[in-house]
N, C-alpha and C positions, 0 to 999 in steps of 0.2 A: 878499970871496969871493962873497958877493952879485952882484956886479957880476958876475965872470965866469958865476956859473949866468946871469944872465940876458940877455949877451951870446952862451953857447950856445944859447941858446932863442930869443933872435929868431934867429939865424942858421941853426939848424934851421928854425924856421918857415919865412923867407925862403926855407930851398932847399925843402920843401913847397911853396911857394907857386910858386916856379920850374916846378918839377917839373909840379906840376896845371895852370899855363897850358901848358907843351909837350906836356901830354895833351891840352888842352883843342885847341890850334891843332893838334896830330894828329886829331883826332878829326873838327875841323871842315873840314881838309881830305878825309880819305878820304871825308865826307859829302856833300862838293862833287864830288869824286870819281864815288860813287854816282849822286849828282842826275845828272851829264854823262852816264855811259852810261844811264841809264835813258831819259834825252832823246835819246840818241841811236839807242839799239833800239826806245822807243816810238813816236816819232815815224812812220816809216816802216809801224808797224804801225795807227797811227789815220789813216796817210794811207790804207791798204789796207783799211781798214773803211769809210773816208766812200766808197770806188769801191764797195764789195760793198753797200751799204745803196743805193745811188743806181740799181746794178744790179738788184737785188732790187724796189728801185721801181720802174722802169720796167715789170720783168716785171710784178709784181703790176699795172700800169695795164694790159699786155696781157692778163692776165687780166681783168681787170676790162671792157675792150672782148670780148674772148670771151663772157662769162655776158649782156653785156648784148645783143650779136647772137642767144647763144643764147635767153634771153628774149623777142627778137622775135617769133624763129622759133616759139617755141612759143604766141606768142599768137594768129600767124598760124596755124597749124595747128589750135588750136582752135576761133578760126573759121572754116576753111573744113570743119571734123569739123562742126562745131554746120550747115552750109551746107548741107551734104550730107546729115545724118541729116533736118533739115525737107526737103529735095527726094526724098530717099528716102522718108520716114514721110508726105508730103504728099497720096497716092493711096490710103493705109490709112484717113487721117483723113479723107476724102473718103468712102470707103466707108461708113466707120463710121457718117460723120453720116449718110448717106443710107439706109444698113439699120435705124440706131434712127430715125428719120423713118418707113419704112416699120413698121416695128415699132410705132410709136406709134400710125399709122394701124387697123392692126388692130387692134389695143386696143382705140383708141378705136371702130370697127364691131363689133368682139366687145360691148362694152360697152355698146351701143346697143341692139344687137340679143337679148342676153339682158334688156337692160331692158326692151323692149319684150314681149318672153315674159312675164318677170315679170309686165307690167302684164297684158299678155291672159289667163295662167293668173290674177292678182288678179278680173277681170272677171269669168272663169267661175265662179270658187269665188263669188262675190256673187252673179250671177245665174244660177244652175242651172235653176229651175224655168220661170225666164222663155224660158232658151233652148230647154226642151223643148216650151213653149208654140207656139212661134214655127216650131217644125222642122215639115214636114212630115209627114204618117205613111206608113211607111214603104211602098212598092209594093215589087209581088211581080214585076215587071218583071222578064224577063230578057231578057238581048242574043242575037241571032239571029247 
C-alpha cells in the first residue's frame, strides 16, 4: 500500500511540476510578448525625441548667436554713450578747469594783497610815534 501512496504522490507532483513549467512558458511568453510591443511603440517614440532634442539644440545655438550679437550691440553702445558723454562733458571740463584757474588766481591776489595790509597795518601799530615825527604839520592851505 505504501507503494501506491507513493506512486500518487510522485504522480501528483509530476503534474505540479507539469503544470508550473506551462505556467512558467505562458508567462515567459506574454513577457516576450510585452518586451515586442513596448519595442515596438517605444522605439518610434525615442526616435521622435532624438529629432525634438537635436531641434531644440539647434534653437538653443540660435539663441545663443542672438545674446551674443546682442552683447556686442550693447558694448558698442556703451562705448559710443561713454564717446559721447566725454565730447559732450569735454567743454564743461574745460570751463571748469579755466574758472577754478581764474579762481585760484584771485585767491591767490586776495591773499597777497590782504597780506601785504596786514604787514603795513603790522608796521603802523610798531611805528606810530615815528610816523607822526616824520608827517608834516599840518597847513591851513585851502584850494582856491
Amino acid at each position: 500500500m505504501l507503494l501506491i501512496v507513493l506512486l500518487v504522490a510522485a504522480s501528483a507532483a509530476c503534474g505540479f511540476v507539469i503544470w508550473a513549467v506551462f505556467e512558467l512558458v505562458a508567462t515567459l511568453r506574454s513577457t516576450r510578448k510585452l518586451t515586442d510591443d513596448l519595442d515596438a511603440s517605444l522605439m518610434p517614440l525615442l526616435e521622435k525625441t532624438d529629432v525634438t532634442v537635436d531641434a531644440i539644440n539647434i534653437e538653443l545655438l540660435r539663441i545663443d548667436e542672438i545674446v551674443t550679437r546682442v552683447e556686442e550691440v550693447t558694448d558698442r553702445v556703451n562705448s559710443t554713450s561713454r564717446t559721447v558723454q566725454e565730447v559732450a562733458n569735454a567743454p564743461a571740463e574745460i570751463v571748469n578747469e579755466i574758472a577754478g584757474r581764474v579762481r585760484n588766481a584771485f585767491k591767490s591776489r586776495k591773499h597777497t594783497a590782504q597780506r601785504k595790509a596786514a604787514d603795513d597795518d603790522s608796521a603802523e601799530t610798531v611805528e606810530p610815534e615815528a610816523a607822526e615825527s616824520d608827517s608834516a604839520p599840518e597847513s591851513t592851505y585851502t584850494a582856491i
